[in-house]
C-alpha positions as a Markdown table, in Angstrom:
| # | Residue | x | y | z |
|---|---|---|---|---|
| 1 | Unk | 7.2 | 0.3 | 82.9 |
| 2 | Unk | 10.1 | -1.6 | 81.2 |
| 3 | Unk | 12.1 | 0.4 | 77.8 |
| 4 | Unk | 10.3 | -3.1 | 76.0 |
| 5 | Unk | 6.7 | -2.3 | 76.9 |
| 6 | Unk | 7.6 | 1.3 | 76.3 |
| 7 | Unk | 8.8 | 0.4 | 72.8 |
| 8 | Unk | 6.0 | -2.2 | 71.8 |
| 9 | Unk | 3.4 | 0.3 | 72.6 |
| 10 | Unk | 4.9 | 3.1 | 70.9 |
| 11 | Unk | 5.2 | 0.9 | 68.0 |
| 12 | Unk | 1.3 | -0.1 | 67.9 |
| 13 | Unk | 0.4 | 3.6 | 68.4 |
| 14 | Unk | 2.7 | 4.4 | 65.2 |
| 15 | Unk | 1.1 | 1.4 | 63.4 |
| 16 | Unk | -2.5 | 2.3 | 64.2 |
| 17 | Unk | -2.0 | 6.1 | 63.0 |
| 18 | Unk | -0.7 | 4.6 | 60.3 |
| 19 | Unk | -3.6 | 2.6 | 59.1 |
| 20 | Unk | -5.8 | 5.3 | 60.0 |
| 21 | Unk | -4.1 | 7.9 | 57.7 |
| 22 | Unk | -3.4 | 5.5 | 55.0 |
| 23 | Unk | -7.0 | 5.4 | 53.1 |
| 24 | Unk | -7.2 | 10.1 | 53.3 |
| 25 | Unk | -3.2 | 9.7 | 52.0 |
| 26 | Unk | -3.5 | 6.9 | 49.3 |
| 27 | Unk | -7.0 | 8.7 | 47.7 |
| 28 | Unk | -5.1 | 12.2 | 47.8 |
| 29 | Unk | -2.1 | 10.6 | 45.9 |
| 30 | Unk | -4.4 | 8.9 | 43.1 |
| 31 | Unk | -6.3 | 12.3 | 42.8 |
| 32 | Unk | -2.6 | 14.4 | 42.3 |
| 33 | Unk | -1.3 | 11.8 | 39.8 |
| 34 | Unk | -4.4 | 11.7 | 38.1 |
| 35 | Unk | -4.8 | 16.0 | 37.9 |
| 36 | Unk | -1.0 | 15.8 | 37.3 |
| 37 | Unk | -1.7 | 13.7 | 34.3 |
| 38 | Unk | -4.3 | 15.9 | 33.1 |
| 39 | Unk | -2.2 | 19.0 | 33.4 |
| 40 | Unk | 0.9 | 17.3 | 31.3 |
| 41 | Unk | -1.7 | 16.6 | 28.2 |
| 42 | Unk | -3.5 | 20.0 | 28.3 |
| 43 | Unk | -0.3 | 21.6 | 29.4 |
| 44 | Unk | -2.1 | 24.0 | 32.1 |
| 45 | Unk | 0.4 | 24.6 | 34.4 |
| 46 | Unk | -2.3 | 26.0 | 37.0 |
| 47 | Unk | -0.9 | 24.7 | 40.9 |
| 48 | Unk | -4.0 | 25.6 | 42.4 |
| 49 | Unk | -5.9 | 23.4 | 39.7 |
| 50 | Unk | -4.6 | 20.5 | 42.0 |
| 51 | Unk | -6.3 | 21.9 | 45.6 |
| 52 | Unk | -9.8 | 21.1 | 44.9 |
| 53 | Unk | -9.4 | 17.4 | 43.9 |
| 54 | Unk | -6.9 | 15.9 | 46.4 |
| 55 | Unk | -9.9 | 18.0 | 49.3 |
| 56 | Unk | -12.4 | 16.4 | 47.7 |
| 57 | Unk | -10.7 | 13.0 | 47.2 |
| 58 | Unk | -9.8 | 13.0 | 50.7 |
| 59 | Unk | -13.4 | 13.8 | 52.0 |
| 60 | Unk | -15.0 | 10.7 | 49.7 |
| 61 | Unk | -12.1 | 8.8 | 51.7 |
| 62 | Unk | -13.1 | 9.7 | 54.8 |
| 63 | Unk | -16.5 | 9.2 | 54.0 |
| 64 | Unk | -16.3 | 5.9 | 52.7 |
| 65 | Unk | -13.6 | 4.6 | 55.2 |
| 66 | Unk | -15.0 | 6.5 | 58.6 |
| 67 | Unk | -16.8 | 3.6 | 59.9 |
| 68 | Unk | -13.5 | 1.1 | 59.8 |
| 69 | Unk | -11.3 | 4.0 | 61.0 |
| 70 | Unk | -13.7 | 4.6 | 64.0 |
| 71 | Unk | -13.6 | 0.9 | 65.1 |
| 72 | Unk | -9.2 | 0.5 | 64.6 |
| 73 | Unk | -9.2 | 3.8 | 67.3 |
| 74 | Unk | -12.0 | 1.9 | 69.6 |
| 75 | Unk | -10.2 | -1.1 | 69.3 |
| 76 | Unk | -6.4 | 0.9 | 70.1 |
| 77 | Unk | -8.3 | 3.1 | 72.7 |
| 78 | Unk | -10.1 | 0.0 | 74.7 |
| 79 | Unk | -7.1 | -1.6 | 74.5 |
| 80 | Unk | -5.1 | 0.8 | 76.5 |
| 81 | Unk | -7.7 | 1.7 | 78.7 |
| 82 | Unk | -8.5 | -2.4 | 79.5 |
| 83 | Unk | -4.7 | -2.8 | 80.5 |
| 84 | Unk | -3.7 | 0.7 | 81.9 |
| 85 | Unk | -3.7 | -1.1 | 85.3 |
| 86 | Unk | -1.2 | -3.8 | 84.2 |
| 87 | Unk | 0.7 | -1.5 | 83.0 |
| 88 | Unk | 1.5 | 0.9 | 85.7 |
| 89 | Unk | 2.8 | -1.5 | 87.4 |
């Protein structure tokens, strides 16, 4: 294995777990603002106010984006399994 294929495949595993946290991170953001927000008007300074919405936020994510997030790790895992023999070598 050469330091380049090393690299390159470290880079597509970082880039895959990337797009396969970004929906659960991007819906838990929006959900914090948005709870944030509401907490600056009313002036409820409650932190544990914010724990319920960013879970349930993430769950809709995941519930809405599990089928696409299945097929990007099928896709990275048959990948690697198609060219593990290639690659040894």
């Amino acid at each position: 294995m050469s330091p380049e294929f090393v690299t390159g495949f470290f880079i597509e595993a970082l880039k895959t777990a990337m797009l396969l946290a970004a929906p659960c991170l991007v819906f838990g953001l929006f959900a914090g603002v948005l709870i944030s927000m509401f907490q600056a008007a009313t002036q409820i300074n409650e932190m544990t106010l914010v724990f319920i919405p960013k879970m349930l936020a993430v769950g809709i994510a995941l519930l809405i984006f599990f089928p696409w997030m299945l097929q990007i790790i099928i896709d990275f895992a048959q990948n690697t399994f198609t060219n593990v023999a290639t690659h040894i070598h």
